[in-house]
C-alpha positions in Angstrom: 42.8 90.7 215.1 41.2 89.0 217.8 39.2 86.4 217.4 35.6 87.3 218.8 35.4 84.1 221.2 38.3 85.1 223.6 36.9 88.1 224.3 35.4 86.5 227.2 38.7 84.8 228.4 41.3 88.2 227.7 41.0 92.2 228.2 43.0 94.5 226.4 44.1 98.0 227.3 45.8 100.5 225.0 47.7 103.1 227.1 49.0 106.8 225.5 50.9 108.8 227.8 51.9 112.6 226.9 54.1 115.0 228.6 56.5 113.9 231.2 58.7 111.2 233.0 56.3 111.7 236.2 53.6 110.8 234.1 55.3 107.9 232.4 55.3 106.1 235.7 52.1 106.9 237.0 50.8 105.6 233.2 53.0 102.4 233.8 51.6 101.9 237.6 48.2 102.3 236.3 48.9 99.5 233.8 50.3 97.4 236.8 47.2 97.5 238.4 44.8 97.2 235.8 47.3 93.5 234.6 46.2 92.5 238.0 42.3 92.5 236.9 43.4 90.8 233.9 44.4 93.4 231.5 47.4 93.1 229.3 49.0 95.6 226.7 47.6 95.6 223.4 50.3 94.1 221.1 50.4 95.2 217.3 46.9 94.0 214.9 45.0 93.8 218.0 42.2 95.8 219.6 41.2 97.5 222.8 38.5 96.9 225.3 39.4 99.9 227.2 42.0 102.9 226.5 43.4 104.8 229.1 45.4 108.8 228.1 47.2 110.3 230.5 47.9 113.8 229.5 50.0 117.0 229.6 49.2 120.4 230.2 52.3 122.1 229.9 51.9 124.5 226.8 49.4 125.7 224.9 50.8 122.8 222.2 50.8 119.9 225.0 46.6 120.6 225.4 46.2 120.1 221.3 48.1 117.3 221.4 45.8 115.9 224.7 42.8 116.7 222.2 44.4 115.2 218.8 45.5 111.9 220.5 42.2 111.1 222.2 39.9 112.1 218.8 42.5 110.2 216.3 42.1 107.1 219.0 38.5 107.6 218.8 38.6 107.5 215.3 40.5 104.2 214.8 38.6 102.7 217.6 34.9 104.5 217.6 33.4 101.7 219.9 36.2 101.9 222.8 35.5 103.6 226.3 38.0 106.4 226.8 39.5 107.0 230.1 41.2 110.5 230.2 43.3 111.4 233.1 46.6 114.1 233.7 46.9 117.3 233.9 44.9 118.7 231.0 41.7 116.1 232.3 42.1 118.1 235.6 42.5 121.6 234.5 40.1 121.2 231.5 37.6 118.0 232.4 34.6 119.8 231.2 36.1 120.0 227.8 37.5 116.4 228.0 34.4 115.4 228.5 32.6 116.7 225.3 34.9 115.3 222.8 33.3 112.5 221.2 34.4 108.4 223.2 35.2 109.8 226.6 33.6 107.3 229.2 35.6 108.8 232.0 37.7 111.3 233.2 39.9 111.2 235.9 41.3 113.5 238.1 45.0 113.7 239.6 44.2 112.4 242.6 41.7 109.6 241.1 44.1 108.0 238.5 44.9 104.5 241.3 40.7 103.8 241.2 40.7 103.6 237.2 40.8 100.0 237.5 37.3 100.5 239.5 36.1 102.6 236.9 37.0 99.7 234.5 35.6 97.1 236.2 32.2 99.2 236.4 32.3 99.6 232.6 31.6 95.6 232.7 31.6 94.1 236.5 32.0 90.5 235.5 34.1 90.4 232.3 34.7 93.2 229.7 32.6 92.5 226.6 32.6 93.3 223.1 33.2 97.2 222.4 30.1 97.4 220.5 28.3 95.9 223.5 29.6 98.5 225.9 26.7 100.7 227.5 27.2 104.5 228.8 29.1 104.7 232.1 27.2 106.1 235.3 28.3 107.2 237.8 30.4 104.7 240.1 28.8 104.0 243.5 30.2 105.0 246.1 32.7 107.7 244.7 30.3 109.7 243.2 31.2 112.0 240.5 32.6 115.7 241.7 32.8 118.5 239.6 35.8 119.4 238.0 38.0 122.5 239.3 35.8 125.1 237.0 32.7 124.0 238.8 31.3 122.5 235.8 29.2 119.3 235.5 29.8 116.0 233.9 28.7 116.6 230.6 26.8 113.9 228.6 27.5 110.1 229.2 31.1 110.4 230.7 32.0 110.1 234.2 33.7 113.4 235.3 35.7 112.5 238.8 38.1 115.3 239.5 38.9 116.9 242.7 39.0 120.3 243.2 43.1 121.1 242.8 43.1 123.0 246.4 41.4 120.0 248.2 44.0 117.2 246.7 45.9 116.1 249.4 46.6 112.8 248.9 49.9 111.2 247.5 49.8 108.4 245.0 53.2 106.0 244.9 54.4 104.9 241.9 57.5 102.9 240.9 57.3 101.9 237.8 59.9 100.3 234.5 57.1 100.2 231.8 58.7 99.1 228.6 62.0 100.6 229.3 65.4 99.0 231.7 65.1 102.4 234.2 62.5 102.0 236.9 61.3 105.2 237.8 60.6 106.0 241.0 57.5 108.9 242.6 58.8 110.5 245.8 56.9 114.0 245.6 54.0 115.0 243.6 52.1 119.4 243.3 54.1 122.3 243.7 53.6 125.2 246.1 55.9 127.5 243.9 53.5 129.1 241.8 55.8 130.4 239.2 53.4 133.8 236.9 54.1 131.6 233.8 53.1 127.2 235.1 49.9 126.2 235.4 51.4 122.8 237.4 50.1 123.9 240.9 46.6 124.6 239.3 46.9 120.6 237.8 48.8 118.6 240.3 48.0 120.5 243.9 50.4 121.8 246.7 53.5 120.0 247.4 52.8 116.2 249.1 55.3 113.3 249.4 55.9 109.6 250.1 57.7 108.4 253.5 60.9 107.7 253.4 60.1 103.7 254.6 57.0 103.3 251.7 60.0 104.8 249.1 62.4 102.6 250.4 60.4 99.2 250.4 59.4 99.9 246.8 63.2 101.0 245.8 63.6 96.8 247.5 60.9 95.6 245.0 62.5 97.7 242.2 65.5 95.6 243.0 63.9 92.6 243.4 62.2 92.9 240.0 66.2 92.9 238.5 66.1 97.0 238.0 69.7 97.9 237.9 68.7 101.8 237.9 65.7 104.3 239.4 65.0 107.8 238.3 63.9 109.8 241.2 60.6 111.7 239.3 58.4 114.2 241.4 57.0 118.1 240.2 59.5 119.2 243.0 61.9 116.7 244.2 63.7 119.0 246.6 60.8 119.8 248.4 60.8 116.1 249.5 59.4 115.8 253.6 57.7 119.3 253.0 55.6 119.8 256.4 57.7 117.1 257.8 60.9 116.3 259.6 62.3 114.2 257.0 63.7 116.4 253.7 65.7 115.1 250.5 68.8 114.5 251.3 67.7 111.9 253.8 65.3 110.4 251.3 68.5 109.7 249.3 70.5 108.7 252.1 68.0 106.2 252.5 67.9 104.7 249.1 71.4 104.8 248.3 71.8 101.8 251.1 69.1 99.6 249.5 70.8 96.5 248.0 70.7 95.7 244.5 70.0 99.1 242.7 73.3 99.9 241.9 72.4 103.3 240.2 70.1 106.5 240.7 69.5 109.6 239.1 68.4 112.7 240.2 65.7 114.0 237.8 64.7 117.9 237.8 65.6 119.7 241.2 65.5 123.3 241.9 68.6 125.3 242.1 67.9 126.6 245.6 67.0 122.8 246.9 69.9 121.8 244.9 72.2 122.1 248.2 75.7 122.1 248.9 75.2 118.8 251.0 73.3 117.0 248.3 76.2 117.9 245.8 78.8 116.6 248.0 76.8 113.3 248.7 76.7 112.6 245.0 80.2 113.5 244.6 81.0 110.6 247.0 78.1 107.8 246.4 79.0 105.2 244.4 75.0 104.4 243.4 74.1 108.1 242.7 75.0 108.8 239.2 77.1 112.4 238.5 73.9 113.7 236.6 71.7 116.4 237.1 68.7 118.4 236.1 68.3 121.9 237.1 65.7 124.2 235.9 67.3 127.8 234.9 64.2 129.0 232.4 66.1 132.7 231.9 69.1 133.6 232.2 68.2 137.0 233.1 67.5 138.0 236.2 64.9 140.9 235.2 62.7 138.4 233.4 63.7 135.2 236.5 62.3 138.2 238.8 58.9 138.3 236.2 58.8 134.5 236.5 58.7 135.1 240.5 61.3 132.0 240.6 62.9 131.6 243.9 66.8 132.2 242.9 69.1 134.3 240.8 71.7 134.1 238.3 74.4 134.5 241.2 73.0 131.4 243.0 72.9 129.6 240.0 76.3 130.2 238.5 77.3 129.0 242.0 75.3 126.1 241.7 76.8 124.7 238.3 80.3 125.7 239.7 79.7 123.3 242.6 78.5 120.7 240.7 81.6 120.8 238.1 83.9 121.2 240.8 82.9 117.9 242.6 82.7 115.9 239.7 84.0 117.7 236.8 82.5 114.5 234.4 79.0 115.4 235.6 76.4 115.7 232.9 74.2 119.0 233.6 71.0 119.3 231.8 69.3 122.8 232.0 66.0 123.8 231.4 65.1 127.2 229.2 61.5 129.1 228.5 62.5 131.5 225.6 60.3 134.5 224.7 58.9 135.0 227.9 56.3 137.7 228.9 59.3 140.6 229.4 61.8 139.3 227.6 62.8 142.0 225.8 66.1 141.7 223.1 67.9 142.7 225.4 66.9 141.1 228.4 67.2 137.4 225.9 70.8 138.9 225.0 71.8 139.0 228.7 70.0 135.4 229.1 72.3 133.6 226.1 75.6 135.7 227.4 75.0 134.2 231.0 73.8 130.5 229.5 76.8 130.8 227.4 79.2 131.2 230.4 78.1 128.4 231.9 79.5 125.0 232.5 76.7 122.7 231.4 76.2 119.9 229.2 73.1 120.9 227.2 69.9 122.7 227.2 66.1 121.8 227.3 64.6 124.5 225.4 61.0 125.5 225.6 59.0 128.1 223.6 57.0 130.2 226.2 53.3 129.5 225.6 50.2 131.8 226.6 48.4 129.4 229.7 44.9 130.4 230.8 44.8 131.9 234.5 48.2 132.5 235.1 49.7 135.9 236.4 52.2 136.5 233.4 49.6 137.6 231.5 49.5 140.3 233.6 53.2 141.1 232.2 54.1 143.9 229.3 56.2 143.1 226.6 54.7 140.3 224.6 57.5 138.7 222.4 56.5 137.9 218.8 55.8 134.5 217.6 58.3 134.8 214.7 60.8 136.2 217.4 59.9 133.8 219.8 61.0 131.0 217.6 63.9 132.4 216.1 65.3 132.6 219.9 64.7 129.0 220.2 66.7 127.8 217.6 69.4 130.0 218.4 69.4 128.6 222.2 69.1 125.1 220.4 72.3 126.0 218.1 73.8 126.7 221.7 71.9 123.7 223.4 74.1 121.5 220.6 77.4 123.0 220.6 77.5 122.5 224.4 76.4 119.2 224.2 79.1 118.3 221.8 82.1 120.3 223.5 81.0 117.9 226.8 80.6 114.6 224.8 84.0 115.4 222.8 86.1 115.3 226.0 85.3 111.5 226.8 86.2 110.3 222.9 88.5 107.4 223.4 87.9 107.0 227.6 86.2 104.0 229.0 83.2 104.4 231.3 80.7 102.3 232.7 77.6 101.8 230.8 74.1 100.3 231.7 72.9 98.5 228.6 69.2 98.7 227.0 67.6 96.5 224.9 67.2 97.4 221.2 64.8 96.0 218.0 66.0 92.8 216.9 69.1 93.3 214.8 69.8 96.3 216.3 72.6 97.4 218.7 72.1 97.3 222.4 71.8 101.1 223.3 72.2 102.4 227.1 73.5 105.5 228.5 76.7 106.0 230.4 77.3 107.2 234.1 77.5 110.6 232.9 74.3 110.3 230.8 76.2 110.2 227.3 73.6 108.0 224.7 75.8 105.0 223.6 74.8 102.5 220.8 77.3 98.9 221.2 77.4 95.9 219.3 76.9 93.6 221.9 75.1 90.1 223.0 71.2 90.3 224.3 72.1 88.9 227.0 74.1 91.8 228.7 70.3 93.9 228.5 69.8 95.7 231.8 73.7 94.8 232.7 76.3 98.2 233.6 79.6 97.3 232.0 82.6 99.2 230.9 82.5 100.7 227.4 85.3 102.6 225.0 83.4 105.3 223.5 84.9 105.4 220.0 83.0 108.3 218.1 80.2 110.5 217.6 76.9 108.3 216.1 73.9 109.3 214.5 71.3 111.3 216.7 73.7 112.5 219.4 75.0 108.6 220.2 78.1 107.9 220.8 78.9 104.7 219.1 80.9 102.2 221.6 82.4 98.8 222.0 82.7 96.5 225.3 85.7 97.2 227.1 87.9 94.3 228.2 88.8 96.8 231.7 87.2 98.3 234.1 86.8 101.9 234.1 89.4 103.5 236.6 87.4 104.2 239.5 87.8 108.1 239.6 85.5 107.9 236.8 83.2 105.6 238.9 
């Protein structure tokens, strides 16, 4: 524990971050900032002044979890101002606000002023938990009410934009405890699939410039990141209103020096275009990795989901991709048991997934969300049923995964390596995204090298040992 006197000298901040990579960096960038008023992490046996939750919103299960985490960190620290922010804080503040060591919560478009609501929480130095006194409101940006017109309820701070007024675009590029830097480019969504409540948490579609992306991709590099994930809601939209669109973004990034690898993270099959494929195909910095959303397979229920492609254009899609760069790792994304998913419609869904030449599957169990049109929709699938199709499409998930690992057995490829626990192997992944565990020296943490993949691991790993050679370069 700490001892009471340096409470005057250090502040502390616990950070818990749910849901997705996006919010991951935006979590990490807020900890950036708040390190530059004098904050650190919290290592183990110590305790917080301040903790900060960014949250998820994506299911039913991803609210619960918001709630569980911020009550069981209340618990274990009942003297500790709360800030909540993420999705769930902006679609739900009113009820974030009522539970129980909430000094704060923070909308989308609010989370780069936490630091200012910290600050106001004790101007001069952060004192004592048990000396901490109810938050008001902080001065000049006064509190708004949250999207369902509530008001701030009790002692918190509610500070939440409406979701339709959010217009402004918050960069972050950000490594957090990991070798990846992860890099903002595009934030909301103007899809407005019947079954996501995204738009409703993160606003319409808004992105970076191509020069603000660019200089942080240099600091990135300057920082020693090896590799950037491109994060957004809606990467392809990138340039949206503007004259500048994705595949320029990338152009632009793929000629900064030092970062000598990017991948793509989720990108919709009909912004997935034939250009972009072919400029992966030929970079040598963007990785031969994608993530493309499918969620049915069916294009009765994709048709219910108001998604902007069919199974046609998707087939074509993944044939694309495989024929450019037939080592290409292809993750998919799946809802199963969707509003109208009927038997036979989830049949038609697992024939076409099963057809298809990917690497594995993200499965999700459809979840009921509050306010969105597909409960409007007939045919409510079971929750027995619902589940049982999720294991099967797991079963599927996994025997697809290993028929695309099993074909790189005894090939060498380049790796970037990851630090582990002492003791502990250096883990990584490979250019193609295949999880690797290597006996190897620290000192080749955040280093690509060649690797001979030997055999299947534990966990999906494929265990590995340094390669004397270089990979031939039409595996580069």
């Amino acid at each position: 524990m700490i001892d009471p006197k340096t409470l005057s000298q250090e502040r502390i901040a616990l950070y818990h971050t749910l849901g997705c990579k996006l919010n991951f960096a935006e979590t990490s960038t807020v900890a950036q900032t708040l390190a530059g008023r004098g904050f650190r992490r919290m290592a183990k046996g110590e305790t917080p002044h301040v903790i900060v939750v960014n949250t998820c919103s994506v299911t039913e299960l991803a609210d619960k979890k918001s709630r569980q985490t911020i009550r069981s960190l209340h618990r274990r620290y009942p003297d500790v101002p709360i800030i909540v922010t993420g999705c769930y804080a902006q679609l739900q503040c009113e009820a974030v606000a009522s539970i129980p060591g909430v000094a704060v919560v923070a909308g989308q478009d609010q989370k780069d002023l936490i630091a200012d609501f910290i600050d106001h929480l004790s101007p001069c130095e952060v004192p004592s938990p048990h000396d901490v006194t109810p938050l008001q409101p902080y001065s000049d940006n006064a509190a708004r009410a949250c999207d369902s017109d509530n008001a701030p309820s009790g002692n918190a701070l509610i500070d939440v934009t409406p979701t339709k007024d959010i217009r402004r675009f918050i960069p972050s590029c950000s490594r957090g405890e990991r070798t990846r830097f992860f890099l903002k480019v595009q934030d909301g969504c103007d899809y407005f699939c019947t079954y996501c409540t995204i738009p409703m948490a993160r606003g319409r579609s808004r992105s970076g410039t191509i020069d603000q992306l660019v200089a942080q991709a240099a600091d990135a590099a300057a920082q020693g990141g090896k590799e950037i994930v491109i994060t957004g809601v809606n990467i392809g939209d990138f340039g949206k209103g503007r004259d500048d669109s994705f595949i320029d973004l990338i152009r632009a990034l793929d000629q900064v020096d030092g970062i000598e690898r990017y991948r793509i993270s989720s990108i919709e099959p009909n912004l997935l275009t034939d250009e972009i494929i072919d400029f992966v195909a030929n970079s040598q910095r963007f990785m031969p990795h994608f993530h493309v959303p499918l969620q049915s397979g069916s294009d009765q229920v994709l048709r219910l989901m108001r998604r902007h492609y069919d199974t046609a254009l998707f087939r074509h899609r993944m044939e694309q991709i495989r024929q450019a760069m037939p080592h290409a790792f292809i993750g998919v994304d799946l809802i199963v048991g969707a509003r109208g998913e009927t038997q036979e419609e989830f049949q038609r869904s697992r024939d076409f997934i099963d057809s298809l030449p990917i690497s594995r599957l993200h499965v999700f169990t459809y979840s009921e969300r509050p306010g969105t049109r597909a409960l409007s929709i007939g045919h409510v699938v079971p929750q027995e049923e619902k589940h049982r199709r999720t294991r099967e499409m797991i079963r599927l998930s996994d025997r697809k995964l290993v028929e695309f690992s099993r074909q790189f057995i005894g090939t060498v490829r380049p790796a970037l390596l990851e630090h582990a626990a002492p003791g502990e192997p250096l883990g990584g992944f490979t250019d193609n995204y295949l999880r690797i565990s290597v006996e190897a020296p620290a000192t080749l943490d955040n280093t690509v090298v060649p690797v001979h993949l030997d055999a299947f691991g534990p966990e999906e790993t494929i265990l590995a040992t340094l390669a004397p050679e270089a990979p031939p370069p039409s595996l580069l």
